[in-house]
N, C-alpha and C positions, 0 to 999 in steps of 0.2 A: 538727828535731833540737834540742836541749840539751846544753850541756856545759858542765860542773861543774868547780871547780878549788880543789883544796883549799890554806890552808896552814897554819903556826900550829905544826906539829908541831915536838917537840925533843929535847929531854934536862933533866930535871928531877928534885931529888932527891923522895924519897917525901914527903907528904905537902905539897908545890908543888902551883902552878898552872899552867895554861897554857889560852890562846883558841883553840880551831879558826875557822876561820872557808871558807866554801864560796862563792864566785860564781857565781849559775847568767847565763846569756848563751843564745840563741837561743829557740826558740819556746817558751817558758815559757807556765804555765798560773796560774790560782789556785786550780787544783781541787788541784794537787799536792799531795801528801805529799812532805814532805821529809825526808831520813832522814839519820842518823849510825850506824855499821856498824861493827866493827874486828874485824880476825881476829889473833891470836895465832899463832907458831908451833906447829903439832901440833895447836892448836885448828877448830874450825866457826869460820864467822864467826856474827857475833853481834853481832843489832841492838839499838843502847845507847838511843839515844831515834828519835825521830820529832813533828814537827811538824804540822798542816794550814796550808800558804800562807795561806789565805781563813780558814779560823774559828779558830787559833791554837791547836787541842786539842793534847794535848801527853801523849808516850807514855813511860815512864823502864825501863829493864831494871831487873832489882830489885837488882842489882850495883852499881848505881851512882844509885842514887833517894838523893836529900839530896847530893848530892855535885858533879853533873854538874846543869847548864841548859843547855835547847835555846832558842834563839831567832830570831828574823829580823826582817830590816828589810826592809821592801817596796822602799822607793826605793833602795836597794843591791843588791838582788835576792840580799842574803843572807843566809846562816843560819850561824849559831854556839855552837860547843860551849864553854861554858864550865867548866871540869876542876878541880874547887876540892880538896884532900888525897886526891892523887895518891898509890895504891898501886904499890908493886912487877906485882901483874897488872894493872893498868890497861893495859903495856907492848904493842904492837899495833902495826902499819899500820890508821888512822880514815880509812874512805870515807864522803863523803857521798854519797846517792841521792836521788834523783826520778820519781815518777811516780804515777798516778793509781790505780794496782792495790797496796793496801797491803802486800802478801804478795809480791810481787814490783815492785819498782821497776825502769823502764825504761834510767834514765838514772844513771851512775856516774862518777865522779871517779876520777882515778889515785893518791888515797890520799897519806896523811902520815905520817909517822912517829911516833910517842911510845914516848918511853922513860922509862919510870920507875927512879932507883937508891934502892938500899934504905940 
């Protein structure tokens, strides 16, 4: 098993910043895919980027491509959102995920908060 613990989330006016940051802990892989997720109220959720552990490929929702960096530290066993001019819809709960099936991630975090003021 895997489990993920997000934090980082806040309150921030629009066009801020803010770091997510995710630690994964238990049987971790390098095959993983590691994702960042956030669902809006009323909205689907909606995956923002994704990473690969092992070859560092790197995926961006087109919403937030130039704006948003995914990254990870291996000896930390973690991965980070970095959230550069922070919109009003940016505003969400950001899960980070893991797992080896890119379409479906196994493993899930209980989620942060971000709030963007306009």
């Amino acid at each position: 098993q895997v489990q993920l613990v997000e934090s980082g989330g806040g309150l921030v006016q629009a066009g801020g910043s803010l770091r997510l940051s995710c630690v994964a802990s238990g049987r971790t892989s390098r095959l993983y895919t590691m994702h960042w997720f956030r669902q809006a109220p009323g909205k689907e959720r909606e995956s923002v980027a994704r990473i690969g552990w092992s070859s560092g490929y790197t995926y961006y929702a087109d919403s937030v491509k130039g704006r948003f960096t995914i990254s990870r530290d291996n000896a930390k066993s973690t991965v980070y959102l970095q959230m550069n001019s922070l919109k009003p819809e940016d505003t969400a709960v950001y899960y980070c995920a893991a797992g080896v099936v890119v379409e479906h991630p196994a493993y899930w975090g209980q989620g942060t908060q971000v709030t963007v003021s306009s």
